[in-house]
C-alpha positions as CSV (number, residue, x, y, z in Angstrom):
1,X,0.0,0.0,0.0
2,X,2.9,2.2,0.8
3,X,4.7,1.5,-2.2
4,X,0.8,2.5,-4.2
5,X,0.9,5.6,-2.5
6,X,4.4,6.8,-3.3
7,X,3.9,5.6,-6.9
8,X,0.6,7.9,-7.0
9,X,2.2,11.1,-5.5
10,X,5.2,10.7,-8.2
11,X,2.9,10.4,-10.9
12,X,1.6,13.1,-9.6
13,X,4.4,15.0,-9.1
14,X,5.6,14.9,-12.5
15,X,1.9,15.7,-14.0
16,X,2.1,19.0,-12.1
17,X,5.5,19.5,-13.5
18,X,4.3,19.1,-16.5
19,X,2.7,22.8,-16.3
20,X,4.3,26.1,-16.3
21,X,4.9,26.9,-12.6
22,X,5.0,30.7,-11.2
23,X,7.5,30.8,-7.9
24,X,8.9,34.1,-5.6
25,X,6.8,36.8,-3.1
26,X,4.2,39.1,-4.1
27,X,6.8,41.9,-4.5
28,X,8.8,39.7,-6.9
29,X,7.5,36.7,-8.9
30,X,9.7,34.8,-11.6
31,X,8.3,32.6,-13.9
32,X,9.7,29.2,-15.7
33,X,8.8,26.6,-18.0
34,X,9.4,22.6,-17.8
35,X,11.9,23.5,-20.2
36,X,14.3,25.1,-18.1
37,X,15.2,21.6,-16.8
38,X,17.8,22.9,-14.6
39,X,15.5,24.1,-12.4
40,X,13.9,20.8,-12.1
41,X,15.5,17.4,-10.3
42,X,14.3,14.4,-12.3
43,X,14.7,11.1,-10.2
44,X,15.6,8.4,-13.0
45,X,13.9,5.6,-11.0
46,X,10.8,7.6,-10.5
47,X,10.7,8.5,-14.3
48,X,10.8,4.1,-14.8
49,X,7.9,3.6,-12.6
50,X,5.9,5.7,-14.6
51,X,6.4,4.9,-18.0
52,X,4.3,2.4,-18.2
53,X,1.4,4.0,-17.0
54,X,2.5,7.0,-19.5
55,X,2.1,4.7,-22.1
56,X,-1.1,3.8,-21.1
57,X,-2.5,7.0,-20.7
58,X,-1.4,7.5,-24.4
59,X,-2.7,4.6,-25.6
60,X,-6.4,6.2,-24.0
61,X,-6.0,9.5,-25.3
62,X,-5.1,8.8,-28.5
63,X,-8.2,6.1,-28.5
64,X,-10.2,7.1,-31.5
65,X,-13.7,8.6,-30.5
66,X,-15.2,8.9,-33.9
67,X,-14.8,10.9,-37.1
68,X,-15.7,13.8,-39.0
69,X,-16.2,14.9,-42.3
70,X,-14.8,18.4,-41.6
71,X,-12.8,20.6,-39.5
72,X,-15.1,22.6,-36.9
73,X,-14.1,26.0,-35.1
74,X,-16.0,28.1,-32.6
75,X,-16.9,31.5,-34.0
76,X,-19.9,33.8,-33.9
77,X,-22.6,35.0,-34.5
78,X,-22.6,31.1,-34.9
79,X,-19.7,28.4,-36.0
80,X,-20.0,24.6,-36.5
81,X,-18.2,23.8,-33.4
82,X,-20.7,25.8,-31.0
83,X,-23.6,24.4,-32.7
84,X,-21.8,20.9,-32.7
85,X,-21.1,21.0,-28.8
86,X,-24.6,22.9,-27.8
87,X,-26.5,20.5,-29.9
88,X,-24.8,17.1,-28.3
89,X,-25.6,19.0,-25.1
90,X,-28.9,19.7,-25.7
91,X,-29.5,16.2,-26.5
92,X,-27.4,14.4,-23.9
93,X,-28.9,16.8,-21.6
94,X,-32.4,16.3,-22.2
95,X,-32.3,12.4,-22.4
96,X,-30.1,12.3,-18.9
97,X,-32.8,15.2,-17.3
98,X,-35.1,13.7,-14.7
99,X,-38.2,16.0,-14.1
100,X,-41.0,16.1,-11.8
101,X,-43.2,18.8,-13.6
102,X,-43.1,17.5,-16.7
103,X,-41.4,20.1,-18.0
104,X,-38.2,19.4,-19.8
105,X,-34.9,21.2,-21.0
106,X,-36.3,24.3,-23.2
107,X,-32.9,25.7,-24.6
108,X,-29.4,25.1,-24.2
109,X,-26.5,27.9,-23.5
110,X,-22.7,27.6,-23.5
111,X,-20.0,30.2,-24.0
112,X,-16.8,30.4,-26.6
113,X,-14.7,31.1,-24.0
114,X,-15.3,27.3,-22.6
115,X,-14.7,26.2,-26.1
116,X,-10.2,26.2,-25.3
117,X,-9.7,24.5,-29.0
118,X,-10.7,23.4,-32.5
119,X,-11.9,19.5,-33.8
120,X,-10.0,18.2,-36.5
121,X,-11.5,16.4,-40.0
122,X,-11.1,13.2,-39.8
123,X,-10.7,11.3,-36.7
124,X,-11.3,12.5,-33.2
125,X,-9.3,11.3,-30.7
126,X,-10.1,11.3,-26.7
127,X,-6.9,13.6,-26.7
128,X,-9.0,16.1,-29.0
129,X,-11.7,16.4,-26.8
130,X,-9.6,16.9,-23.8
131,X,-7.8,20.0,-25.8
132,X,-11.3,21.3,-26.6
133,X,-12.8,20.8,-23.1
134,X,-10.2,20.8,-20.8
135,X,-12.3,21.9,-17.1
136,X,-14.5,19.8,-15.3
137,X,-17.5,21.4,-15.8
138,X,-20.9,19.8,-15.3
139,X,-24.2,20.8,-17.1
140,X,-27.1,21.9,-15.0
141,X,-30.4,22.6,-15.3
142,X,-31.5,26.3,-14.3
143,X,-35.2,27.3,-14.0
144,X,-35.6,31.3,-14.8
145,X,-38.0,33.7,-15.3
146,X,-38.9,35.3,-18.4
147,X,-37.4,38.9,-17.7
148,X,-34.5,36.8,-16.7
149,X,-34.1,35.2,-19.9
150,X,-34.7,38.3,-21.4
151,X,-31.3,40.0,-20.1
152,X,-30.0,36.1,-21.2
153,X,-31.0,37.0,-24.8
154,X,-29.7,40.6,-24.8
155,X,-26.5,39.1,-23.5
156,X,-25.7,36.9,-26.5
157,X,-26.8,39.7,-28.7
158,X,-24.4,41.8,-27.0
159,X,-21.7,39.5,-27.4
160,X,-22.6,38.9,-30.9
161,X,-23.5,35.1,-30.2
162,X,-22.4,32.3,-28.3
163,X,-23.2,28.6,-28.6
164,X,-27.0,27.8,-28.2
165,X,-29.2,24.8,-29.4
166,X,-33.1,24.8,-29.4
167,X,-33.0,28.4,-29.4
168,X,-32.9,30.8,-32.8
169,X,-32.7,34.6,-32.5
170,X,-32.3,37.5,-34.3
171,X,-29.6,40.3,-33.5
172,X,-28.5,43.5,-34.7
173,X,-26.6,46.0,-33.4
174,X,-26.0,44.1,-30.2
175,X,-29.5,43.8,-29.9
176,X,-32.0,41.2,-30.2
177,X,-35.0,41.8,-32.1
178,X,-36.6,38.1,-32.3
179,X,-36.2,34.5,-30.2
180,X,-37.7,31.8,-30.6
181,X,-37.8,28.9,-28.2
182,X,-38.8,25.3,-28.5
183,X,-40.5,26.3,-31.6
184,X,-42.3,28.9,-29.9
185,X,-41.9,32.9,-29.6
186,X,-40.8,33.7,-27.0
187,X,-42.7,34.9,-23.9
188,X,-41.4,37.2,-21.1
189,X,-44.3,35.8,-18.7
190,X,-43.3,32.4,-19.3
191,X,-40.7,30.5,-17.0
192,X,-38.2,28.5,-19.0
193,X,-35.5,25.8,-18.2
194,X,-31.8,26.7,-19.6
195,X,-29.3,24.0,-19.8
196,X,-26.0,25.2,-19.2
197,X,-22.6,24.8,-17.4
198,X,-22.0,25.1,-13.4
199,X,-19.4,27.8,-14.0
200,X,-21.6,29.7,-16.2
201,X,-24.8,29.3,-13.8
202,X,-22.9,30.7,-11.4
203,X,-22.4,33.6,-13.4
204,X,-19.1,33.2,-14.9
205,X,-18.6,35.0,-18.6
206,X,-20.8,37.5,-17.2
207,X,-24.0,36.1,-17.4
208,X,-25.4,37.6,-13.7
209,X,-29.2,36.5,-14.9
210,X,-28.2,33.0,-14.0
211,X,-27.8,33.7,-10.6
212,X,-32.0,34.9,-10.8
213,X,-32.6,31.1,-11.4
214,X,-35.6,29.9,-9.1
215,X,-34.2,26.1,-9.2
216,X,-31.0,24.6,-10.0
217,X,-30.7,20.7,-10.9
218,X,-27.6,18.7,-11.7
219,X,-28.0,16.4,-14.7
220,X,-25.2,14.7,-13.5
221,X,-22.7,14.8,-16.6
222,X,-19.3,16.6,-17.0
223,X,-19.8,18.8,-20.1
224,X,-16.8,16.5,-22.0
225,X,-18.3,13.2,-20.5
226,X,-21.4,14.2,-23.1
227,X,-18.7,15.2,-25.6
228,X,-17.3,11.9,-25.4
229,X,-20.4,9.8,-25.2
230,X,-21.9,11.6,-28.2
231,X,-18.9,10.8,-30.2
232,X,-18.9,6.9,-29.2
233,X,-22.5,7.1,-29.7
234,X,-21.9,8.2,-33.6
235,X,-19.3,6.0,-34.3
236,X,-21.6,3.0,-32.9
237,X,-24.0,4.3,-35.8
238,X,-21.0,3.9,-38.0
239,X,-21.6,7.4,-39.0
240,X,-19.9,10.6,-39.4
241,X,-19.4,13.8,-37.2
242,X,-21.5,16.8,-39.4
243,X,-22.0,19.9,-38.0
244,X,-23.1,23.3,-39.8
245,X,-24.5,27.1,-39.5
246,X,-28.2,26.9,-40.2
247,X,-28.9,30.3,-39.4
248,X,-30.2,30.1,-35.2
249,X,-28.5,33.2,-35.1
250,X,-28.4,35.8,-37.4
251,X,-27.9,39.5,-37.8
């Protein structure tokens, strides 16, 4: 067990060295890279342990997820990779979602900035989608009212659009002129349900109206876990990764 334990602190040892570290005081702070490997002692013996399970972490990463026809890149007003991830989270989301009002999942919300990378043509490896969702974020379920997903709209309007699914509006100027949810116009009286991530319903990126919410519910799935198990799901249909802009929101 002792021997376990050691092994497990080395390995983590060296996966923190791995990052660039910041040392010094607040008055003066110098900066180095795993690079400078002067800096760094490397214990031969430890480095042996690990190999192994270095090579089978990149035999998992490099374990191909599925593939796609084409190269996808977050962008706005929309882009094929926000409507790629907000669509798989819309429907991982809504499928995992356990209700007691019978009313589900209305819209789905995520942000560019939690979007850290492209996804390649061709095949998609575990490794991709660890580069394109690196946090640990979870998607939750918020409840708001409608003046609350009002200042939601204006807000992607105002940042000229982020990654939505089930939702199609109409911006201009920074301001929106149209919505619709669900199929349906939208309606400021109404209450709807937003899926989105914990760090956003929080109010990271901004988005304040989150923290309105009347009712926040986990779905219980890491943002990449639905990545993943979308991908896995698509290859087991022996089909192919297509993604496009259909217009949910234009200027």
């Amino acid at each position: 067990m002792k021997h376990q334990v050691l092994l497990f602190c080395s390995i983590l040892l060296v996966l923190i060295s791995c990052k660039a570290h910041y040392s010094g005081t607040a008055e003066s702070i110098s900066y180095y890279s795993p690079g400078q490997t002067h800096m760094l002692a490397v214990d031969s013996a430890i480095v042996r342990e690990i190999q192994p399970y270095q090579a089978k972490l990149n035999e998992v990463m490099n374990d191909v997820l599925a593939f796609s026809e084409q190269h996808m890149e977050k962008g706005k007003p929309e882009s094929t990779l926000g409507n790629f991830v907000a669509d798989l989270c819309f429907e991982i989301g809504v499928k995992k979602y356990k209700t007691n009002d019978q009313h589900s999942i209305d819209f789905c919300v995520l942000n560019n900035g939690g979007l850290r990378s492209s996804l390649p043509a061709g095949a998609i490896t575990r490794k991709n989608v660890f580069e394109l969702m690196p946090f640990e974020n979870e998607l939750v379920v918020l409840t708001l009212p409608g003046k609350a997903v009002e200042s939601l709209l204006q807000y992607i309007a105002g940042k000229g659009g982020v990654p939505v699914s089930n939702l199609r509006m109409k911006i201009s100027k920074d301001v929106f002129s149209e919505a619709v949810i669900n199929g349906q116009e939208f309606n400021s009286s109404l209450e709807y349900k937003i899926l989105t991530s914990d760090y956003l319903a929080s109010g990271g990126d901004g988005m304040d109206m989150f923290k309105q919410n009347t009712k926040s519910e986990p779905v219980n799935c890491k943002v990449r876990d639905a990545i993943i198990e979308y991908l896995e799901m698509i290859n087991q249909w022996n089909e192919k990764v297509i993604s496009k802009k259909d217009g949910r929101i234009s200027e």
